[in-house]
Structure formats: structure tokens, C-alpha cells
ZASE-137553 format. One record per residue (C-alpha): x, y, z; residue in three letters. Coordinates in pm, 1 decimal. Last residue first. Example, Ala and Ser with C-alpha at 12.3 -4.5 7.8 and 13.67 -1.06 7.14 Angstrom:
[roke [1367.0 -106.0 714.0] "ser"]
[roke [1230.0 -450.0 780.0] "ala"]
end
This chain:
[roke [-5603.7 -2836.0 -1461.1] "unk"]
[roke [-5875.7 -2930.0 -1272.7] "unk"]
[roke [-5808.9 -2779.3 -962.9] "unk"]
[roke [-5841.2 -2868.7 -596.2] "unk"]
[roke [-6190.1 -2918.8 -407.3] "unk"]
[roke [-6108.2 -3220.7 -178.7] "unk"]
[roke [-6394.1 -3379.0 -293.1] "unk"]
[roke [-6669.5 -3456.2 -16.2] "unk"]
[roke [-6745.4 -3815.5 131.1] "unk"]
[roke [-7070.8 -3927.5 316.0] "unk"]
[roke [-7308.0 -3893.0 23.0] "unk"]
[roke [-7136.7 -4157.2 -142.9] "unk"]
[roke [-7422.3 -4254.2 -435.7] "unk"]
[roke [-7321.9 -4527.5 -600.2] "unk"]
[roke [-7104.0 -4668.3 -929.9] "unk"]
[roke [-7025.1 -4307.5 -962.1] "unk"]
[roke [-7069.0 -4107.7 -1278.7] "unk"]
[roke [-6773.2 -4106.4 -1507.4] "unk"]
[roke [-6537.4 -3771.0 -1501.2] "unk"]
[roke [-6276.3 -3774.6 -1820.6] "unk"]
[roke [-6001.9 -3561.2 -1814.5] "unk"]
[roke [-5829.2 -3469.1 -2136.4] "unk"]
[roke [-5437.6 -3279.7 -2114.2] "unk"]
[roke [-5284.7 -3095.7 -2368.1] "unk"]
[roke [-4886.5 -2973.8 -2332.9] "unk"]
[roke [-4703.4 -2754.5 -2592.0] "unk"]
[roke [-4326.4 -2646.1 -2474.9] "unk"]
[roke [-4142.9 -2363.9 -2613.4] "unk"]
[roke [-4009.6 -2404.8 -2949.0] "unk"]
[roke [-3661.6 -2376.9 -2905.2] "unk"]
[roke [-3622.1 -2049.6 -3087.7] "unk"]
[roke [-3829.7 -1923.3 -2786.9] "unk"]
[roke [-3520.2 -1931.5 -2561.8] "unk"]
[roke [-3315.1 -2175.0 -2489.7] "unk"]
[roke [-3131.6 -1957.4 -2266.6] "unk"]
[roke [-3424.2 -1944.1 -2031.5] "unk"]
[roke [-3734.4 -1767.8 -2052.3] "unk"]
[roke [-3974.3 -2013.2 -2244.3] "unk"]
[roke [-4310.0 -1917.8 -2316.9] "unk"]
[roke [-4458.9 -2226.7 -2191.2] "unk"]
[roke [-4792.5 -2307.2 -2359.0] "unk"]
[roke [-5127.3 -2497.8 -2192.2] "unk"]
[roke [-5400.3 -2657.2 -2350.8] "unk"]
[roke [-5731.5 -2812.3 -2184.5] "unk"]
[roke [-5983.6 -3025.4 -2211.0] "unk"]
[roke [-6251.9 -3137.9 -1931.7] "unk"]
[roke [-6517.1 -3388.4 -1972.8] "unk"]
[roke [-6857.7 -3532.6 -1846.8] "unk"]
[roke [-7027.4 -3221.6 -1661.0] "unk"]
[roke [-6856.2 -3011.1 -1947.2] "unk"]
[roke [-6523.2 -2822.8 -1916.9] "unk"]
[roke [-6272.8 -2628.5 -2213.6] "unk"]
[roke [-5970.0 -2508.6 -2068.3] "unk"]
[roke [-5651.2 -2252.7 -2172.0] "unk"]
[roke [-5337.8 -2191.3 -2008.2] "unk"]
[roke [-5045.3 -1955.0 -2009.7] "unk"]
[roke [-4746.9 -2065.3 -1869.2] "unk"]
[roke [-4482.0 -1835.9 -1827.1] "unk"]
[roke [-4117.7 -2000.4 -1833.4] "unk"]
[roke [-3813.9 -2121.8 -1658.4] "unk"]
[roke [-3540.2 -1879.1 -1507.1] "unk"]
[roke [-3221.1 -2005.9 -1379.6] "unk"]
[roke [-3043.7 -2221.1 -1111.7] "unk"]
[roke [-3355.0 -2106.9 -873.4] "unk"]
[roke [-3623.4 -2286.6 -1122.6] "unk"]
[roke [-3846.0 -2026.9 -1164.4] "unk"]
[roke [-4204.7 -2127.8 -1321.1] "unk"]
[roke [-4470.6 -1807.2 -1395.0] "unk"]
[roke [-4826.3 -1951.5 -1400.7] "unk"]
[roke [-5165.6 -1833.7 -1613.4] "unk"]
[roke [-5435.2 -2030.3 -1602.7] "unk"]
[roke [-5745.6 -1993.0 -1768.7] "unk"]
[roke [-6114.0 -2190.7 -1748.4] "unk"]
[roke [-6383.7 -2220.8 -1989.4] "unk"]
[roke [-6770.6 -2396.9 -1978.4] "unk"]
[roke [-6811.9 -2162.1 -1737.1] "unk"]
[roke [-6602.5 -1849.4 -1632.5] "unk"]
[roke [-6363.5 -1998.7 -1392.4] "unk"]
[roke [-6010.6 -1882.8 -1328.1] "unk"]
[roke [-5688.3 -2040.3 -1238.5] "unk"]
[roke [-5376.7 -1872.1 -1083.9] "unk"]
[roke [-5015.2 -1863.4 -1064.8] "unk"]
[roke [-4708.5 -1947.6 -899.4] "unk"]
[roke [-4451.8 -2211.5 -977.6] "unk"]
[roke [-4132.5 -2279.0 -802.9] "unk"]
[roke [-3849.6 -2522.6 -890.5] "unk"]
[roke [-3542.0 -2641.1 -746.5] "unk"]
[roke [-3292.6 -2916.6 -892.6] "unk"]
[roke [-2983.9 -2976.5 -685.7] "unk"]
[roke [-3129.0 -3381.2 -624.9] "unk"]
[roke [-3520.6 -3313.5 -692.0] "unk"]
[roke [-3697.1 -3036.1 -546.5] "unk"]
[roke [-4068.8 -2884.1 -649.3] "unk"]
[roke [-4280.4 -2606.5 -515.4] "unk"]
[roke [-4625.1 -2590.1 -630.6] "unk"]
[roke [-4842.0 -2260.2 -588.5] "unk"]
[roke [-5200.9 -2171.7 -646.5] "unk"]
[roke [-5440.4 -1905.2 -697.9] "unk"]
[roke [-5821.8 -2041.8 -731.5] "unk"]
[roke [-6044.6 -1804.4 -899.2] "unk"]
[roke [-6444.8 -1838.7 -945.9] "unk"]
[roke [-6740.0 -1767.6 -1126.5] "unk"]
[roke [-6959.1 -2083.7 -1103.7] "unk"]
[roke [-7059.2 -2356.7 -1327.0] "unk"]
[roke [-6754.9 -2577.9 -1211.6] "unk"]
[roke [-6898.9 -2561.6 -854.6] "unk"]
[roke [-7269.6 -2691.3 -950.1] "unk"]
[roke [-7551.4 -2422.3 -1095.8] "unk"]
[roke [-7679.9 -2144.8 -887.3] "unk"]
[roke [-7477.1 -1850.4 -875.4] "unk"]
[roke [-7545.5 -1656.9 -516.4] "unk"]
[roke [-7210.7 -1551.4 -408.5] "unk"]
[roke [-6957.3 -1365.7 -697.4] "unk"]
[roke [-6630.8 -1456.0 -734.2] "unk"]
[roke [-6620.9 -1736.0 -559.0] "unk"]
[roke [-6260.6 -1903.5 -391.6] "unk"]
[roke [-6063.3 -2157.2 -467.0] "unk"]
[roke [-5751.3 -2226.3 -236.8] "unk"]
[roke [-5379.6 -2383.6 -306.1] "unk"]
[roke [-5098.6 -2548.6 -185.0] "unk"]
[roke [-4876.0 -2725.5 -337.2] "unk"]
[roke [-4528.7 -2949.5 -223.2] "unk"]
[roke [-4319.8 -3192.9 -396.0] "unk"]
[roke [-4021.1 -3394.7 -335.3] "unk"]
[roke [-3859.5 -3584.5 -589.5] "unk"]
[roke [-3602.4 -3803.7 -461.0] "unk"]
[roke [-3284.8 -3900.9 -711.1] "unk"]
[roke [-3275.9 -4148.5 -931.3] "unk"]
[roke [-2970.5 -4362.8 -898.4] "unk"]
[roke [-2636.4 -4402.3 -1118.0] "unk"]
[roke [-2430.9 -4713.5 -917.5] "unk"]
[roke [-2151.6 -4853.9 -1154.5] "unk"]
[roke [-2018.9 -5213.4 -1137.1] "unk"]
[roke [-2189.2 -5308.5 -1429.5] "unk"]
[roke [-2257.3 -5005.3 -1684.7] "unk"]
[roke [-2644.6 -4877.4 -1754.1] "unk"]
[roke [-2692.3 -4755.3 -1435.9] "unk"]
[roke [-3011.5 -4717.6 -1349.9] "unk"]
[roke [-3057.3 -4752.8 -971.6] "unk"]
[roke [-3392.8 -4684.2 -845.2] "unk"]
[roke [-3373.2 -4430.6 -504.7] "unk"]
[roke [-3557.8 -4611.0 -298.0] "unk"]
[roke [-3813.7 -4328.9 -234.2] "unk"]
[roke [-3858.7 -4227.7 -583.8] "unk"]
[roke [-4139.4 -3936.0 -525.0] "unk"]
[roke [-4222.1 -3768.8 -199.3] "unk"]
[roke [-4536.8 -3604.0 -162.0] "unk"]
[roke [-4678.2 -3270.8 7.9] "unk"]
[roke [-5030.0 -3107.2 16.6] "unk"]
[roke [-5264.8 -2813.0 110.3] "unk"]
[roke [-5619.4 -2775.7 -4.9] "unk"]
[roke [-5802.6 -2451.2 72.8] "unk"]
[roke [-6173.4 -2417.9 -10.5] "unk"]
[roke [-6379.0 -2799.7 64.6] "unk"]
[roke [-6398.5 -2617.0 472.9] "unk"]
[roke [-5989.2 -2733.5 443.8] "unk"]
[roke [-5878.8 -3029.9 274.5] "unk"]
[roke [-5545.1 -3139.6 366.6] "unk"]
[roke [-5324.2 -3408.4 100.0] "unk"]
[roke [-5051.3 -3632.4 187.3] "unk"]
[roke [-4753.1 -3795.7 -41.2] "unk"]
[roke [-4589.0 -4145.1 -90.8] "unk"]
[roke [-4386.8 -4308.0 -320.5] "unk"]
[roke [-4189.9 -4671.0 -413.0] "unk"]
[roke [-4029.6 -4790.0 -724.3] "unk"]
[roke [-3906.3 -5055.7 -846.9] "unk"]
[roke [-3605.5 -5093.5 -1083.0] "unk"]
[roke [-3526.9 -5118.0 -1387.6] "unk"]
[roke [-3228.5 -5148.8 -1710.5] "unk"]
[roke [-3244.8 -5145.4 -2073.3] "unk"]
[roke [-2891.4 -5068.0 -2265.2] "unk"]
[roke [-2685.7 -5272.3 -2066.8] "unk"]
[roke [-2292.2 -5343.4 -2065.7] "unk"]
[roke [-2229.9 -4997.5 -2216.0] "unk"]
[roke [-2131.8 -5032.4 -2588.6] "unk"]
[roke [-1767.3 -4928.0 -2667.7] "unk"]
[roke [-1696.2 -4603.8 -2816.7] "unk"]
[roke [-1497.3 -4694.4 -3129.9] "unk"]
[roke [-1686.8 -4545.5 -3377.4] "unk"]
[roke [-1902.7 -4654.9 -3737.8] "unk"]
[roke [-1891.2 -4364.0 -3978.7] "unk"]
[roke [-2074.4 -4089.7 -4013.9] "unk"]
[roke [-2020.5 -3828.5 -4265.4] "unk"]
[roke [-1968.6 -3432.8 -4167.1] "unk"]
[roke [-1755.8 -3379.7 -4478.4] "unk"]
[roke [-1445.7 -3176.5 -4360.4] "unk"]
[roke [-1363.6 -3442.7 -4036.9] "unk"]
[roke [-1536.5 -3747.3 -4062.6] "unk"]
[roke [-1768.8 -3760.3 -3791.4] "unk"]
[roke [-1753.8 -4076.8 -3596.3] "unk"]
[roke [-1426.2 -4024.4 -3382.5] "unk"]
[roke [-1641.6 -3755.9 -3215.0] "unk"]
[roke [-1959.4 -3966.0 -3085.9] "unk"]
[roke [-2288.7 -4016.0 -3239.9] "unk"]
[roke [-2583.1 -4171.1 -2999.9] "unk"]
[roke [-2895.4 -4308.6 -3177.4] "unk"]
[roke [-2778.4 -4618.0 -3209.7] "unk"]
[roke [-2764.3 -4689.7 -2831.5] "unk"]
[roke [-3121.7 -4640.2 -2761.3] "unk"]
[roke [-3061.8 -4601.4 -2410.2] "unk"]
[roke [-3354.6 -4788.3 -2175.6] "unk"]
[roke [-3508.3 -4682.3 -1806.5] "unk"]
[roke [-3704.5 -4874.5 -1661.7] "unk"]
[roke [-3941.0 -4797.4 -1318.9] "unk"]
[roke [-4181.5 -5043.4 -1161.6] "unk"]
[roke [-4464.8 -4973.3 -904.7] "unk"]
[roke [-4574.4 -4897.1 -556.3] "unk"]
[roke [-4771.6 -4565.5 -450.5] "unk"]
[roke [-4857.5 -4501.7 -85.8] "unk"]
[roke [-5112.3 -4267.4 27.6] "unk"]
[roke [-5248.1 -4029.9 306.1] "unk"]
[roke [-5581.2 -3808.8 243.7] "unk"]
[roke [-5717.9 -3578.0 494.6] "unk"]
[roke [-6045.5 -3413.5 551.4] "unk"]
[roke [-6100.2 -3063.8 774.8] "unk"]
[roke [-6407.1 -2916.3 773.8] "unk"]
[roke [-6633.1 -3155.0 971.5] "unk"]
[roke [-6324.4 -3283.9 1187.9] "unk"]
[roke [-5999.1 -3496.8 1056.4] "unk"]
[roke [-6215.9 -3724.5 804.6] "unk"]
[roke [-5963.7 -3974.3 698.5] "unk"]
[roke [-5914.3 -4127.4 359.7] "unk"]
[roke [-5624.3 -4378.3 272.0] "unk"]
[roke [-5500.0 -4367.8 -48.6] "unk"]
[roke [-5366.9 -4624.1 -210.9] "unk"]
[roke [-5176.8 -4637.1 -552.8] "unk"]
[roke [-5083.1 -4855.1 -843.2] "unk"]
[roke [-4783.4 -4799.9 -1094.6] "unk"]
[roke [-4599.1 -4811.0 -1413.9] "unk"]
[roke [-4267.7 -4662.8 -1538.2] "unk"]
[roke [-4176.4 -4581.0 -1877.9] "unk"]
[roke [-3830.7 -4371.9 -1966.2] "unk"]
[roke [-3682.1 -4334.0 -2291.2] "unk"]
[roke [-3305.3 -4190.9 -2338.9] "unk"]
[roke [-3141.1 -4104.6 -2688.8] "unk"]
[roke [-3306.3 -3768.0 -2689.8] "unk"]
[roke [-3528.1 -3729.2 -2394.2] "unk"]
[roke [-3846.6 -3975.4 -2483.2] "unk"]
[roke [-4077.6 -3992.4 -2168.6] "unk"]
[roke [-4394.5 -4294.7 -2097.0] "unk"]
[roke [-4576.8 -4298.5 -1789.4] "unk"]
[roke [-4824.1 -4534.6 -1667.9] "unk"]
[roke [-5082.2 -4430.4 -1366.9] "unk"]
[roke [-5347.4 -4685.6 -1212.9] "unk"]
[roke [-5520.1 -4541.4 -899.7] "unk"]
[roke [-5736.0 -4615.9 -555.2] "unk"]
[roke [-5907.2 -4413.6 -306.2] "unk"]
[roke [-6002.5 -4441.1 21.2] "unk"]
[roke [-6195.2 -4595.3 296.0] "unk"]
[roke [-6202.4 -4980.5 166.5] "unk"]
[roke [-6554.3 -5010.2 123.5] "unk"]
[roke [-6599.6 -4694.0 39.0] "unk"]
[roke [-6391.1 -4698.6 -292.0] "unk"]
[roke [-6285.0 -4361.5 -439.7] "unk"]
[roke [-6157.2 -4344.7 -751.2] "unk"]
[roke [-5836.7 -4329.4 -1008.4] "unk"]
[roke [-5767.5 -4387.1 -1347.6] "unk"]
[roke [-5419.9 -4289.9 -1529.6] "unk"]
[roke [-5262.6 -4189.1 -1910.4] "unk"]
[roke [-4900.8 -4017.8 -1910.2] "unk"]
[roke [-4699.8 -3957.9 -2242.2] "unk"]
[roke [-4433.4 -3736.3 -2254.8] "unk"]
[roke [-4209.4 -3564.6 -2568.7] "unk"]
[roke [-3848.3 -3437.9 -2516.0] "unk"]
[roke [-3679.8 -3524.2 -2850.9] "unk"]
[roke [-3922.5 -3325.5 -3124.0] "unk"]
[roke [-3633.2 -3211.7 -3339.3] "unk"]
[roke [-3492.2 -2954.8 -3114.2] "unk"]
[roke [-3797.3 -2689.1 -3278.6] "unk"]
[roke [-4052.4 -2916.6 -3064.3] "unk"]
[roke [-3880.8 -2763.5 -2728.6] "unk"]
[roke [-4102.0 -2980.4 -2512.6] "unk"]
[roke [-4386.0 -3157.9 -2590.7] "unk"]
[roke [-4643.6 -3260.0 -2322.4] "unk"]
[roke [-4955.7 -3496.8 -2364.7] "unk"]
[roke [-5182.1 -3589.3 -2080.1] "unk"]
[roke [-5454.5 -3861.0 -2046.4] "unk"]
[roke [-5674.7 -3905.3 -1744.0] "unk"]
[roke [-5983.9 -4121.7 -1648.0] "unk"]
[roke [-6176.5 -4032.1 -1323.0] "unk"]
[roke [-6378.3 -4252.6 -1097.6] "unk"]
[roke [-6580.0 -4065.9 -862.3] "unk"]
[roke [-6472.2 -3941.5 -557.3] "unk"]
[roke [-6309.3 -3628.0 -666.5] "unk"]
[roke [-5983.6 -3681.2 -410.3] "unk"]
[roke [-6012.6 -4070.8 -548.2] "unk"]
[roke [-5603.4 -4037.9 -604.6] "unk"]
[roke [-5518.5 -3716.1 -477.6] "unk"]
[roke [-5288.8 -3869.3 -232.3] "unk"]
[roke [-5001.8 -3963.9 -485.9] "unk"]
[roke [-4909.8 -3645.7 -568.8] "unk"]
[roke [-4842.2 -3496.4 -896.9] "unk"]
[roke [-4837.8 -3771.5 -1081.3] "unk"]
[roke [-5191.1 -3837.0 -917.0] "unk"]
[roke [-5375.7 -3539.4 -1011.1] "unk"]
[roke [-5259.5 -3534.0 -1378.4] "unk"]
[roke [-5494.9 -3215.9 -1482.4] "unk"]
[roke [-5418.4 -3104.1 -1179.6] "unk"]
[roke [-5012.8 -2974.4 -1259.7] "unk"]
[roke [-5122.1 -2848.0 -1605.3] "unk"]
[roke [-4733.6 -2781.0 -1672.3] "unk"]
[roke [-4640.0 -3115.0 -1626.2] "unk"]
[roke [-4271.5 -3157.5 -1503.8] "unk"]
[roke [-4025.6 -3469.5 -1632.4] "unk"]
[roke [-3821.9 -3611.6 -1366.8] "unk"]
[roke [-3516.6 -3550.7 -1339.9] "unk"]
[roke [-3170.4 -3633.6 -1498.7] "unk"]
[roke [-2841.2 -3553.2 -1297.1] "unk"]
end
């Protein structure tokens, strides 16, 4: 029943979390994101992501690259990807985004890192070599399809859905067995609203709070996040509460640092489940870099969501 790993700074890795907010800032974008979970277990559940995305007129929408690399114990996932998505101006206030995302998901079990019961000699602890028999495959794939939507309202509200692992990869590691992936399906909504009318300055310079909530589902996984961003220039804080319905998650507290150029930030889960702080929590960083446009596209707006 594995899933999917969960970023904490949800925008800060736009296109992992849907597929349709690829190009939603129009200019190309460069993102890296870090996350390490429960670093006291021996630093087992730690995630890599890096991914580019921008808009390109001449095809009407935006394009992405996203790779994704996650350790859990003996297991290590990486998966690769490209994305289209297809922009369409609804009305003057109202802009739309509709994508697919295609790519290749493997999965590999790093066998020798696995200690079984007949191993342990009983009274000492020492490890000897078992019986367990290796599976048939220790490295298996599959591809990988997605899709997901994004509405842009008046550049304030923003409300989207995607579905994740539409095929279902199988990644069983024994022949004859079937062990797929189940759908992830996502849904956020959001708004960002000014605290005070009459700044000068461009929209990350302004005073401003944007409250937010993502709902996530994957086989009898459920997960809800609420919280709220806000914007004192150059910084930005976050703090979320996550519930998944089988038990309590975390608070998120959040910290960012933003220039015209760059945006940094650091989050920490304060764990609330039985793990417990003795677990470590979780630590996540993420670094967004904004490059200027190859061109001037006066005609499109960013769907205003989050940075973070």
C-alpha cells in the first residue's frame, strides 16, 4: 500500500503537484526541492525532485521537465517526465490550464539491505546469511501517464484538480504477481488577497495573505491540509495543519526568503502522529529560480498561486 511521497511546500514544486501549473508563471522557472523525513530513523525517507517549466506562445501553453528521486528504507523510487499544458483564456477574468504528463516510473529493492528472522542469531544479535529466497526482480518500471486542470479567477482565486498514475504501473517485484500503484488524486484551491491597497512595487513586494487548502487521495490514503501564506517582502510564512483521516499528521510551519530572481524557503513538520517528535519530524527546503522571458508575452497573465 505505498504512496506517493507528499511535499510540504506544495508550490514550491508546482508541477508535482499538478500537472497544469506547468508555464502558470509564464516565464521559465527552474525548481529543486529537498525533503527528509523522520531523520532520527536513520535518514531512510529522503526525496529529491528538480524540474523546469514555461510558457511557449507558439504552441499556446506551457511545457515541463520533472525527475524524482525517493529512498524509503530498502525501496528507491525515480521516475521521469515531460508535460503539456494547454492554455485557454475562458473570458477576461477567467483563464484555464489543461495538461497531460507522460513519463517512466522504476521502482528498485536493494535486496541486501533487508534482514529477516532466521538471520539474527538468537542471544547475540549477529547476522548471518538467511534463507529467504530472492524475489525474481529487484528493479522493475513502468510508464506513466497524468493529467490535472487549473482555474484562474480575476489573477486572485485559483482552483485545481489532477490525477496522478493513471495506468496504474505495475511493480511487482515477483513473476506472476500484479502489485500496482495506485491513483493519486489531488485537489487545491486557493486565493491571495492584499492586505493593504495602494503598495507600489510588483505582487511579491506587497502585503498580502493567501489561505489555501489541498486535499489528497491515493488507494485508502486521505489527506487534508489547511493553512495560509503571508507576504511581508523579501519574506513569506506558512503555517499548515495536515490530517490524514486514518490519523493525525503534522503542523507545518514555514519560512521564505524571495528576490525578483530567486525564492528559498524551509518548512518543518511537527509531527502529531505516533511517531512522534522522537522521529525527527520532517525537514524540507525548496529553491525556485525565475529567469526572465525569452520575449515579452503581454497577452498571457500568471495564474497567481503560491510560491511555496
Amino acid at each position: 500500500s505505498g504512496q506517493d511521497v507528499a511535499f510540504s511546500q506544495y508550490y514550491a514544486n508546482p508541477v508535482y503537484l499538478n500537472p497544469a501549473l506547468a508555464g502558470n508563471k509564464v516565464c521559465p522557472r527552474v525548481t529543486l526541492n529537498y525533503r527528509n523525513q523522520f531523520p532520527s530513523l536513520g535518514n531512510h525517507y529522503v526525496t529529491y525532485s528538480a524540474g523546469a517549466d514555461m510558457h511557449v506562445s507558439a504552441i499556446s501553453g506551457g511545457i515541463a521537465v520533472l525527475a524524482n528521486a525517493d529512498m524509503t528504507g530498502p525501496l528507491a523510487s525515480f521516475s521521469g517526465s515531460a508535460v503539456y499544458s494547454y492554455r485557454l483564456k475562458v473570458s477576461n477574468k477567467i483563464t484555464m490550464n489543461a495538461a497531460l504528463q507522460a513519463g517512466y516510473f522504476q521502482y528498485r529493492l536493494n535486496w541486501e539491505d533487508l534482514v529477516f528472522e532466521d538471520m539474527i542469531v538468537p542471544g547475540t544479535g549477529e547476522i548471518i546469511a538467511g534463507s529467504e529466497p530472492q524475489p525474481d526482480k529487484t528493479n522493475v518500471g513502468d510508464v506513466d501517464f497524468s493529467t490535472g486542470m487549473v482555474i484562474g479567477y480575476n489573477e486572485r482565486l485559483y482552483l485545481g484538480a489532477a490525477v496522478h498514475q493513471i495506468t496504474m504501473p505495475d511493480l511487482a517485484f515477483y513473476q506472476g504477481n500484479t502489485s500496482r500503484l495506485d491513483m493519486r488524486i489531488t485537489v487545491h484551491a486557493g486565493a491571495l488577497f492584499d492586505l493593504q491597497e495602494g503598495l507600489e512595487g510588483s505582487e511579491n513586494e506587497r502585503l498580502s495573505f493567501s489561505p489555501n487548502i489541498v486535499y489528497m487521495q491515493q488507494g485508502e490514503f486521505h489527506q487534508l491540509n489547511g493553512g495560509m501564506y503571508v507576504n511581508f517582502y523579501p519574506f513569506v510564512t506558512g503555517l499548515w495543519l495536515r490530517h490524514n483521516f486514518e490519523n493525525p499528521d503534522a503542523v507545518i510551519a514555514m519560512l521564505g526568503f524571495q528576490q525578483p530572481e530567486y525564492k528559498i524557503g524551509y518548512s518543518f513538520d511537527f509531527t502529531l502522529n505516533e511517531i512522534g517528535m522522537p522521529g525527527g519530524g520532517a525537514h524540507e527546503l525548496s529553491f525556485v529560480w525565475m529567469l526572465p522571458c525569452i520575449k515579452k508575452e503581454f497577452k498571457y497573465k500568471a495564474i497567481k498561486c503560491p510560491s511555496f
